[in-house]
Phi, psi and omega in degrees: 000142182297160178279170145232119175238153166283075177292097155196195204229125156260131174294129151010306185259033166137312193243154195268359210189135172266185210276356179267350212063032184267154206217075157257036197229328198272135176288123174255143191315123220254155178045255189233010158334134154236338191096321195124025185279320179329313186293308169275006170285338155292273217295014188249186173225334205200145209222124182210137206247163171253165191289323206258350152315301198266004158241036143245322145003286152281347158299339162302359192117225181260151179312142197277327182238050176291344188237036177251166184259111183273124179220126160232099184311113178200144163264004187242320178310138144259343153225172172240151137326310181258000199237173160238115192280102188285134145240005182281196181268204198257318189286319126351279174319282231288308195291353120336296181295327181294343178274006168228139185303157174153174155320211196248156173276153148259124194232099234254315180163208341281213179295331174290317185253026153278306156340298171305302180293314184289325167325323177268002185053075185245327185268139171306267183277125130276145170239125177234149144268073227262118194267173167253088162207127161259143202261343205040024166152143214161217192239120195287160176302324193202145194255164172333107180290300169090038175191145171276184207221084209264156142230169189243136172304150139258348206198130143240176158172172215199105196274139200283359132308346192102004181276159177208133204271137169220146194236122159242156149279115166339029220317142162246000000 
């Protein structure tokens, strides 16, 4: 069955973000560094976003993940360009998604609805990227859960920037 991961990238405490959502904080790749992303984007088919995730997104230039299959959760778009605009709930999406062949989902952010997946035990992997910073405040990796939430490490390493890469399994 395809995974669904949380791919993302974090200040040291925590946040995804600073509280306006701006990422100028974030270490960019020196020479042909990618982190492993190149790799996982082979491994994925399909990218799904929270709205606000998928309009900072687009501020980056031309969309990055066009030749990916896209869902963007949201209640005020009514269509997107690059996406197909979800409204149903998380639980309803996953069991969609799993009923169709394919790769592993990207479950791009932001926290709020990595929070809605994992509350329903929708995510597989988390991969975080943990950047050397604290931001003190800002937008959390995962928003309010109400419930705990275990992993098992499977995977670290540690990039000559300082990034560090660390990959979990979910525990159910």
């Amino acid at each position: 069955m395809r995974k669904i991961i949380y791919f993302v990238t974090a200040s040291l405490d925590g946040f995804i973000a600073r509280p306006s959502g701006a990422i100028d904080w974030l270490i960019q790749a020196e020479g042909n560094e990618d982190f492993g992303f190149a790799t996982f984007l082979e491994s994925i088919d399909t990218v799904v976003q929270g709205r606000n995730t998928y309009e900072q997104v687009l501020t980056f230039g031309p969309y990055p993940y066009a030749e990916k299959k896209n869902f963007v959760f949201s209640r005020k778009l009514l269509q997107c360009q690059h996406a197909e605009v979800v409204r149903q709930g998380v639980s309803d999406f996953v069991r969609w998604i799993h009923s169709r062949p394919g790769k592993d989902v990207w479950l791009v952010g932001g926290g709020q609805l990595a929070a809605s997946f994992l509350h329903v035990g929708a995510i597989d992997e988390i991969k975080v990227f943990v950047q050397p910073i604290l931001l003190g405040e800002g937008l959390p990796i995962v928003a309010h859960i109400g419930r705990d939430t275990r992993l098992k490490v499977k995977y670290s390493h540690t990039f000559g920037q300082g990034l560090v890469q660390i990959d979990y399994d979910v525990l159910r």
